[in-house]
C-alpha positions in Angstrom: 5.3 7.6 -21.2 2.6 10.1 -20.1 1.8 7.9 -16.9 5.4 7.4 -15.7 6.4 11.0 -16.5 3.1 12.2 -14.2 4.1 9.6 -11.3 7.8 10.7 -12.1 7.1 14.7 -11.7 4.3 14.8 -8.6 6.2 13.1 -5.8 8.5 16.2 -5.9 5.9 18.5 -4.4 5.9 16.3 -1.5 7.0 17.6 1.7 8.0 16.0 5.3 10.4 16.1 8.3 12.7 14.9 5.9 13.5 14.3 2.1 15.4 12.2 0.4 15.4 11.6 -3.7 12.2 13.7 -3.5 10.5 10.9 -1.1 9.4 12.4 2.3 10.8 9.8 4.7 8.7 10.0 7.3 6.0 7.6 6.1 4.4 4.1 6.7 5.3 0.8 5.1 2.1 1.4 2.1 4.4 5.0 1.0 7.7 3.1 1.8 6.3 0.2 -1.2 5.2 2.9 -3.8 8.5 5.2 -3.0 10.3 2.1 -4.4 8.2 1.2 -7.0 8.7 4.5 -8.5 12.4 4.7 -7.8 12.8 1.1 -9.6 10.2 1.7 -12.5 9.9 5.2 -13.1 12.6 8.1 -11.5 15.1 8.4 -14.3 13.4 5.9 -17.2 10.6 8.2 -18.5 12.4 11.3 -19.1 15.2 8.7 -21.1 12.2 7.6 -22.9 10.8 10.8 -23.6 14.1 11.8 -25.0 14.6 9.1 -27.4 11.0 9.5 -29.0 11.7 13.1 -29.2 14.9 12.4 -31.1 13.0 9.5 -33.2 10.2 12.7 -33.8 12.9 14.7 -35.2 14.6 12.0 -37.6 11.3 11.8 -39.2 10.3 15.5 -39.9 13.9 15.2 -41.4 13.2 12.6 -43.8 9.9 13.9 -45.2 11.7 16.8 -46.1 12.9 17.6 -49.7 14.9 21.2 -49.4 18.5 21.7 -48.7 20.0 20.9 -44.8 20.1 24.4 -44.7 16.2 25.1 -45.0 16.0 21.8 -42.7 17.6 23.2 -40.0 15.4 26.2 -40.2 12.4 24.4 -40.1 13.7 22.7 -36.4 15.1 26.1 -35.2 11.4 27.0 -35.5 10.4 24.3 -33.6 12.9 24.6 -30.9 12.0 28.0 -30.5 8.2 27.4 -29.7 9.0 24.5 -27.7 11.6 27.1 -25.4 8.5 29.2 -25.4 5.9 27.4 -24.2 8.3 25.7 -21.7 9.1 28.7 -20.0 5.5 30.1 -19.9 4.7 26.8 -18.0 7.7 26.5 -16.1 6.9 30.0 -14.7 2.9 29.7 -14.6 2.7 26.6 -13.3 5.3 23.8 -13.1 9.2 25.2 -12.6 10.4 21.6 -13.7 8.9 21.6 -17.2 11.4 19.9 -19.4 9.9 21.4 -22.7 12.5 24.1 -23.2 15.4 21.9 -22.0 14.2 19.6 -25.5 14.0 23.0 -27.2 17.4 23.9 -26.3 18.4 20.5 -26.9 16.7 20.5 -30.5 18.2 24.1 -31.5 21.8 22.4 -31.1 21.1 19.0 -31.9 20.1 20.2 -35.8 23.3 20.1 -36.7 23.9 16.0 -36.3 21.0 15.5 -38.3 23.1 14.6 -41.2 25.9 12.5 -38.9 26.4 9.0 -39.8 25.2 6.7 -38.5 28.7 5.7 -36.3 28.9 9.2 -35.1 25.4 9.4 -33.4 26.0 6.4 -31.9 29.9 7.4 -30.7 28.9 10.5 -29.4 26.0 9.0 -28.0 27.6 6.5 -25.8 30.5 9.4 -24.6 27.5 11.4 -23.1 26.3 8.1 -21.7 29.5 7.4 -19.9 29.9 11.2 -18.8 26.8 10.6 -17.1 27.5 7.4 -15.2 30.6 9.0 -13.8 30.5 9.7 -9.8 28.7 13.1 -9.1 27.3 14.8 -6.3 24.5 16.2 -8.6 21.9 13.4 -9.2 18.7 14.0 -7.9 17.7 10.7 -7.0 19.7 11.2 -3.7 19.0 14.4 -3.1 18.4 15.6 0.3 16.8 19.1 -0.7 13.0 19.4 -0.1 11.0 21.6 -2.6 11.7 25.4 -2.2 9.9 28.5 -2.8 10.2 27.9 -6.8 8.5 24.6 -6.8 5.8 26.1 -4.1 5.9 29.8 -4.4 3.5 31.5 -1.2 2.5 34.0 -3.6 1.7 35.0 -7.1 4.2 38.0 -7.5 7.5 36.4 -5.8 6.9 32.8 -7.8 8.2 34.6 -10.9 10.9 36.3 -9.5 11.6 33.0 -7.8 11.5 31.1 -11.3 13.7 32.7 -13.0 16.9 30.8 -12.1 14.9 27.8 -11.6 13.7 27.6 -15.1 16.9 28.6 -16.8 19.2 26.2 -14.9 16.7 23.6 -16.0 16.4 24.8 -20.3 20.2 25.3 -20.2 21.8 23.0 -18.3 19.5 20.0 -18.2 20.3 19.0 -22.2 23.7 17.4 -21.1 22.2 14.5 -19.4 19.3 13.9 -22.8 22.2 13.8 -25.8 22.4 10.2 -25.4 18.7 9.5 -25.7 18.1 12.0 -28.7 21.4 10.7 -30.8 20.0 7.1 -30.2 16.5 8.1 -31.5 17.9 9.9 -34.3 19.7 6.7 -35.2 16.7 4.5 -34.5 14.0 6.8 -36.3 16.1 6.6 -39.3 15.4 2.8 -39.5 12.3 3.0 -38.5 12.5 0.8 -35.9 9.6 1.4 -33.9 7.3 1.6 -36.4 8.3 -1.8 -38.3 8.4 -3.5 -35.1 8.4 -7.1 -36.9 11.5 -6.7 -39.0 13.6 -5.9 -36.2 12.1 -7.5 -33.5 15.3 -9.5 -32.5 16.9 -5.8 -31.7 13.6 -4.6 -29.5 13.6 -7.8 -28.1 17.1 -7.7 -26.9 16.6 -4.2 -26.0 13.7 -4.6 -23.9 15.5 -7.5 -22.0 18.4 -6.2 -21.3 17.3 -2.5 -20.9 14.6 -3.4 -18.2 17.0 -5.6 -16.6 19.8 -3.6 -16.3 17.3 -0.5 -15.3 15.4 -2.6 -12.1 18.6 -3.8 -11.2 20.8 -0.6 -11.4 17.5 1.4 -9.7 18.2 -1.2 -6.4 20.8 0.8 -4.9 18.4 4.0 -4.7 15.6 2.3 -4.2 16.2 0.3 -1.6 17.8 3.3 0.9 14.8 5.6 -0.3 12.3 2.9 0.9 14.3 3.0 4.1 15.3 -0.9 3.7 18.8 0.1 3.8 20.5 3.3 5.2 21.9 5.9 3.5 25.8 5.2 3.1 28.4 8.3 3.2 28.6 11.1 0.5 31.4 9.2 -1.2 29.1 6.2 -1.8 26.2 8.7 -2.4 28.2 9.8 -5.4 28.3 6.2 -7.1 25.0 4.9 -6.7 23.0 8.5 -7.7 24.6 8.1 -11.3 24.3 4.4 -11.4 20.5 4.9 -11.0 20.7 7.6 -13.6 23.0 5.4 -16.1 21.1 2.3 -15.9 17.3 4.5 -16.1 18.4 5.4 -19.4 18.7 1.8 -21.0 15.5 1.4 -19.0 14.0 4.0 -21.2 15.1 2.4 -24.1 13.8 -1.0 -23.0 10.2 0.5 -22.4 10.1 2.1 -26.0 11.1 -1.4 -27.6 8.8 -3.0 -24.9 6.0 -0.7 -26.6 7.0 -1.0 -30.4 6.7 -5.3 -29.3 3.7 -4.8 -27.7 2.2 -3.0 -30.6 2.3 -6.4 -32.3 0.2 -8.3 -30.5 -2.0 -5.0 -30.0 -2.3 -3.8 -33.7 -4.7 -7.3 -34.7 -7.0 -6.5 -31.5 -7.1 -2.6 -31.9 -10.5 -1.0 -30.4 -11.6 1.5 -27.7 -8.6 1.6 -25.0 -5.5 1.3 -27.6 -7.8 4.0 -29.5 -7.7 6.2 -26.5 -4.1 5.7 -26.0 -3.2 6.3 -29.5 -5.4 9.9 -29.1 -2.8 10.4 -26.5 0.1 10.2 -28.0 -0.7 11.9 -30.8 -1.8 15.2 -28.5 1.1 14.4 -26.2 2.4 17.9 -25.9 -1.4 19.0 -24.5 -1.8 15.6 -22.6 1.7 16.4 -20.8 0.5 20.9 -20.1 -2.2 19.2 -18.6 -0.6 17.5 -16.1 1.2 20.8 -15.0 -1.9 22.8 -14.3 -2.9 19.7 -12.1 0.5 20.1 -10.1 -0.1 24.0 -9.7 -3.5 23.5 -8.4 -2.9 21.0 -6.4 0.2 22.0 -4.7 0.5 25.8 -4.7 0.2 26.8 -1.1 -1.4 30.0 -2.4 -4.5 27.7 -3.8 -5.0 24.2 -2.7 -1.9 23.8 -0.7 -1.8 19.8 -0.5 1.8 19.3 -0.4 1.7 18.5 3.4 -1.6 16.7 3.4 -1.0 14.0 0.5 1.2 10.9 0.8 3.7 9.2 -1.8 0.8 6.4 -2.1 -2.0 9.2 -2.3 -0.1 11.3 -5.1 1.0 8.3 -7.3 -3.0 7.7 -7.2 -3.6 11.3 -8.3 -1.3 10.9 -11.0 -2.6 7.7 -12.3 -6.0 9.6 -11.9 -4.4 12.7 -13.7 -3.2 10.9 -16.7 -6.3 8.9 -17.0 -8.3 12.3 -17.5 -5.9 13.0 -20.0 -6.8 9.9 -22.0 -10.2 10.5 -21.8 -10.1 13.9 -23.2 -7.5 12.7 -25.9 -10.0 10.5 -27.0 -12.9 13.0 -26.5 -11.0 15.2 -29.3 -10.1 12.1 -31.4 -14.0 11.4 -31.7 -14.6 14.8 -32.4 -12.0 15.5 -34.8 -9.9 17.8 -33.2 -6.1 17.9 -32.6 -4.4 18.9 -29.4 -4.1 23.1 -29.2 -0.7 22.8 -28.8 0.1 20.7 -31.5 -1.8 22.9 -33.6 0.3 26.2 -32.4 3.7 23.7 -32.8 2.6 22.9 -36.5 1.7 26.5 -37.2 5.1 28.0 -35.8 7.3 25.0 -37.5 5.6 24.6 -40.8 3.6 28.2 -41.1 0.4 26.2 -41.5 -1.9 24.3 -39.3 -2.8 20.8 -39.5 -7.1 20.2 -38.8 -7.2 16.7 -39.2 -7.8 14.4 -36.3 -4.5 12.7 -37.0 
C-alpha cells in the first residue's frame, strides 16, 4: 500500500509543456510505459485500499472495547482529532495533498455507523459508490491543471498562506469519494476477513479476481489517452471515463487487500527477513507514509532542491520505489531494536491516554 501510494502521490510534482492526469506529456516512449503503468495499477487503487484498511482498523479498536457506544465514540473522536492534526501540519509543512485529515474528518463522522448492521454499511456503501461513478468534470485522473504554487510554493512565507485552501478543500471535501471504502472495511473487519484469510478464501478469491480485473480494465480508458496511445476525446467524453477510472480503482483496491490477505497464506509458512521488514511497515505505517512527504518537499520545493522540471515520470516512479524501500529498512531497523513508529506512539497516547512501548 505504502509503495503504490508513494508512486501514486510523486508524479504530481511533475511539471512540462503540458499536463494531463498529473503526467507531463511531453515525454519519450520509456515515461509514456510507466505513465500507464501507474494509471492502470496504481492512480485511484491505493487510496481505495488505504481507505478500506482504515475502516477494517477502526472495526477492530471497536470490538476490543468493553464501555458503552457512547465512551466508544469518544475514544475515535480522539483519534480523528490527532489524525486532522497531524494532517494539516504536514499538508502545510511539507505535502499540501496529505490525506491524513481527510480520514480524520472521515473517522469523526463515520463513528456514528459503528453500530450499523451489517445491510446498512453495505447499502450506504454501494450509494456512495454509485454517486461516484456518475459523469463529473472533477476527477483528477483527467485533469489538465499542472501543480501550482500550493504544491510548489517559491517561498517559505507564501506556501502557508497558499495552503490554506489547499489543505482544507482536501480534509473537508475529499471524505465523499472514501465512504464506500471505510463502510466496506467496517463490514469486513467485523468478520475478520483479512486476518482469517483461509476461512473465507472463496470471498478474497472472488474479490481479488474480479476486483483487479474490473480495475485494469476500467483504468484503459485513462490510461491509454495519458500514455498518448489514444487522444483525448471531448469534455463530454472526458466526463465518463475520469469517473470510470475512479469507480472501477476502487474495487481494484479491494482486490489488492484480498490479493494480500491470500498471499499471506502461502507467506505465513515461509516467514523470515523481507516479510519481517514488510510487517515492520505496516505496523509503523503512519511514520513510514510522513516519511514519504518530507521526501516530496525536499525534493520538489523550488525553494530547496527544485527537481520538478529535471526528473521524468520513469525517474520519479524510481525515487519512489527507492523512497519506500528506505522506509522498509528503517521500519525494520526499529522492529530490531524494539521501538514503535513516533507517530504511532503520539496516535496511541492521544486516543487511549497511554503509550504503547512494545515493538508490536
Amino acid at each position: 500500500m505504502l509503495l503504490f501510494i508513494a508512486l501514486a502521490n510523486s508524479h504530481y510534482f511533475l511539471r512540462g509543456s503540458s499536463v494531463l492526469g498529473g503526467f507531463p506529456q511531453d515525454t519519450g516512449a520509456v515515461d509514456r510505459f510507466v505513465t500507464w503503468a501507474i494509471a492502470t495499477f496504481v492512480d485511484g487503487r491505493a487510496f481505495p485500499m488505504f481507505g478500506l484498511l482504515f475502516g477494517y482498523g477502526v472495526a477492530h479498536i471497536v470490538s476490543r472495547q468493553t464501555g458503552s457506544a457512547w465512551s466508544t465514540r469518544l475514544l475515535l473522536w480522539r483519534r480523528s482529532l490527532v489524525l486532522v492534526v497531524i494532517g494539516l501540519a504536514d499538508a502545510m509543512l511539507f505535502y499540501v495533498g496529505d490525506i491524513l485529515a481527510m480520514y480524520g474528518v472521515l473517522l469523526f463522522f463515520g463513528v456514528w455507523a459503528i453500530r450499523w448492521k451489517d445491510r446498512w454499511l453495505l447499502v450506504v456503501a454501494a450509494l456512495f459508490f454509485v454517486l461516484g461513478a456518475l459523469p463529473s468534470a472533477g476527477s483528477g485522473s483527467t485533469s489538465s491543471d499542472a501543480p501550482d504554487s500550493a504544491m510548489l510554493p517559491t517561498e517559505l512565507l507564501s506556501q502557508f498562506a497558499d495552503r490554506v485552501p489547499a489543505a482544507l478543500f482536501v480534509a473537508l471535501l475529499g471524505p465523499a469519494g472514501f465512504v464506500c471504502p471505510f463502510l466496506v472495511g467496517l463490514w469486513a473487519g467485523r468478520r475478520r476477513v483479512l486476518e482469517q484469510p483461509q476461512q473465507h478464501r472463496r470471498l478474497l478469491t472472488a474479490t481479488a479476481v474480479a476486483g483487479i480485473s474490473v480495475a485494469v480494465l476500467g483504468a484503459q480508458p485513462v490510461a491509454l489517452m495519458l500514455a498518448r496511445v489514444i487522444e483525448p476525446p471531448d469534455a463530454d467524453v472526458l466526463h465518463r471515463i475520469g469517473p470510470l477510472h475512479d469507480a472501477s480503482g476502487v474495487l481494484g483496491g479491494f482486490g489488492y487487500a484480498a490479493l494480500a490477505a491470500l498471499l499471506s497464506i502461502w507467506l505465513a509458512p515461509r516467514a523470515g527477513r523481507v516479510t519481517g521488514a514488510l510487517a515492520a511497515t505496516g505496523q509503523r505505517s503512519l511514520t513510514c507514509y510522513l516519511c514519504q512527504s518530507v521526501v516530496w518537499a525536499v525534493v520538489f520545493t523550488p525553494y530547496l532542491l527544485d527537481l520538478s522540471d529535471t526528473l521524468t515520470v520513469t525517474t520519479t516512479a524510481l525515487l519512489a520505489g527507492a523512497t519506500w524501500l528506505a522506509t522498509v529498512v528503517l521500519a525494520d531497523w526499529m522492529r530490531r531494536a524494539g521501538r514503535r513508529g513516533p507517530f504511532e506512539v503520539l496516535i496511541r497516547r492521544v486516543t487511549y491516554g497511554r503509550p504503547s512501548f512494545t515493538s508490536r
